[in-house]
C-alpha positions as CSV (number, residue, x, y, z in Angstrom):
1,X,-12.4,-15.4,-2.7
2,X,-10.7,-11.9,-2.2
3,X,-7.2,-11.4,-3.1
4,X,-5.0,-8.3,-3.0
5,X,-1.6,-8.8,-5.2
6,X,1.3,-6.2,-4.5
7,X,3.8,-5.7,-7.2
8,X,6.4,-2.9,-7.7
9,X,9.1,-3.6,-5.2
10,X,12.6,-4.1,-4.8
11,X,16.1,-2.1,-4.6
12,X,16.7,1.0,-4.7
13,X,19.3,3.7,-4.2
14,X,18.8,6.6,-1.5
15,X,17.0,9.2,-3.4
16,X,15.4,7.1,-5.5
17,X,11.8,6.7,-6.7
18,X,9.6,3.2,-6.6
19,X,6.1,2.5,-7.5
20,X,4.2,0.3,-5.6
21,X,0.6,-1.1,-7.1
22,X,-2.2,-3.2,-5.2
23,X,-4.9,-4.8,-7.2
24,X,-8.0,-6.6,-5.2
25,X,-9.7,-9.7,-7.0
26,X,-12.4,-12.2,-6.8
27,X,-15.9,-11.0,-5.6
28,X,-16.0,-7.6,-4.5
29,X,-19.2,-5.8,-4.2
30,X,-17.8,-2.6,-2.6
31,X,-13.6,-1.0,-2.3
32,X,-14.1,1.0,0.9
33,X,-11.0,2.5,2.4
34,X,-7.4,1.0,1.1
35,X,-4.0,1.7,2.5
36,X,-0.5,0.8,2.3
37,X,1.2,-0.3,5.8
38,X,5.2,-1.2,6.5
39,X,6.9,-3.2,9.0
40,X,10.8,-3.7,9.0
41,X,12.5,-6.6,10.8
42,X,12.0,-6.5,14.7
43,X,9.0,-3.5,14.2
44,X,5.5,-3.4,14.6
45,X,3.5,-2.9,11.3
46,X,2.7,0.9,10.8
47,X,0.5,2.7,8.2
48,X,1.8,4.3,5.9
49,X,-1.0,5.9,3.7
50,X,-4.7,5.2,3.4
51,X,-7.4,6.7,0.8
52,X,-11.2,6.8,0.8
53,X,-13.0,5.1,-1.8
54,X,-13.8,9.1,-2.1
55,X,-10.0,9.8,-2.9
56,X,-9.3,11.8,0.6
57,X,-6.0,10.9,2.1
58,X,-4.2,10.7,5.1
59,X,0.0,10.0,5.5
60,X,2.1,9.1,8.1
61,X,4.3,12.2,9.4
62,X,7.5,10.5,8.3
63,X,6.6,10.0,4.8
64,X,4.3,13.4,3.8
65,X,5.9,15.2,1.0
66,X,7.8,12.0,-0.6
67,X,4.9,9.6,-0.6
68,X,1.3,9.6,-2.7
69,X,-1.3,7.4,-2.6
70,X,-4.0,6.7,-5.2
71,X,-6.6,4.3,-6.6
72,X,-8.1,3.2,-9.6
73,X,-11.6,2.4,-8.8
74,X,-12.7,0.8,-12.0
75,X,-9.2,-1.2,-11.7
76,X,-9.6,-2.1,-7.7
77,X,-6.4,-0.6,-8.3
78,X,-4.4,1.3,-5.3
79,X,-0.8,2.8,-5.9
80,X,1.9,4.3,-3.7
81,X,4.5,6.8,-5.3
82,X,7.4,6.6,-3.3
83,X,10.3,9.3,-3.6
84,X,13.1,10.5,-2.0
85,X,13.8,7.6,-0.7
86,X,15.4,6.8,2.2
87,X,17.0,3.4,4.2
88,X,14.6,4.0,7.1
89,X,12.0,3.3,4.4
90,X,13.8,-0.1,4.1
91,X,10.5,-2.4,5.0
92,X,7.6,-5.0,3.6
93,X,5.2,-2.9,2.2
94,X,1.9,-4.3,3.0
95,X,-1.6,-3.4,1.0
96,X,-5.2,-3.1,3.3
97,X,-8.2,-3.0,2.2
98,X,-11.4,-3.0,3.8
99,X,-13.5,-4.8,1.5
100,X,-17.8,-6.0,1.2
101,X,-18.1,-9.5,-0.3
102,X,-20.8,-11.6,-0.7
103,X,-22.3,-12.5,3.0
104,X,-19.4,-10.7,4.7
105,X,-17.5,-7.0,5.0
106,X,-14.0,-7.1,6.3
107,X,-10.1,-6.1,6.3
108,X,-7.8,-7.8,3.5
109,X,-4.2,-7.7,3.1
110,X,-1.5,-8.7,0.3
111,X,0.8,-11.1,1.0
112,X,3.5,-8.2,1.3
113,X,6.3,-6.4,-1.3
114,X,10.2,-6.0,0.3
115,X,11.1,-2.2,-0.4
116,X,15.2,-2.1,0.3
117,X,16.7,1.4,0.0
118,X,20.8,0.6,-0.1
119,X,23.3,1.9,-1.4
């Protein structure tokens, strides 16, 4: 069974920095594209960065230039570096993954990590 585990979040102050990591389990015989989505209360869930299992990326307007998103191949490993943050960043950070397993290729998500940018 695939899993994807999100660690990394919590509070923060405006301007402040957090690092978010992903790792995917179980039986995976191939990472394809992974990504990092958001949804705060009462919105629908947006993307926020995604990354090619050749390391090409692609950000949403509102976070280019504060945001980066990598992966660890040999880990299953993806990361978001968030800076300058901001309280319209305030969300649950969701990791995607789109994932080949035995019999089957498909999307996977974590479970979710609450980002809170406060003061």
């Amino acid at each position: 069974q695939v899993q994807l585990v999100e660690s990394g979040g919590g509070l923060v102050q405006p301007g402040g920095s957090l690092n978010l990591s992903c790792a995917a389990s179980g039986i995976i015989l191939m990472l394809y594209d992974m990504g990092w989505y958001r949804q705060a209360p009462g919105k629908q869930r947006d993307m926020v960065a995604a990354i090619t299992s050749g390391g090409s990326t692609n950000y949403a307007d509102s976070v280019k230039g504060r945001f980066t998103i990598s992966r660890d191949n040999a880990k299953k490993t993806v990361y978001l570096q968030m800076n300058s943050l901001q309280a319209e960043d305030t969300a649950v950070y969701y990791c995607n993954a789109d994932i080949r397993t035995k019999g089957k290729r498909g999307d996977y998500w974590g479970q979710g990590t609450q980002v809170t940018v406060s003061s």
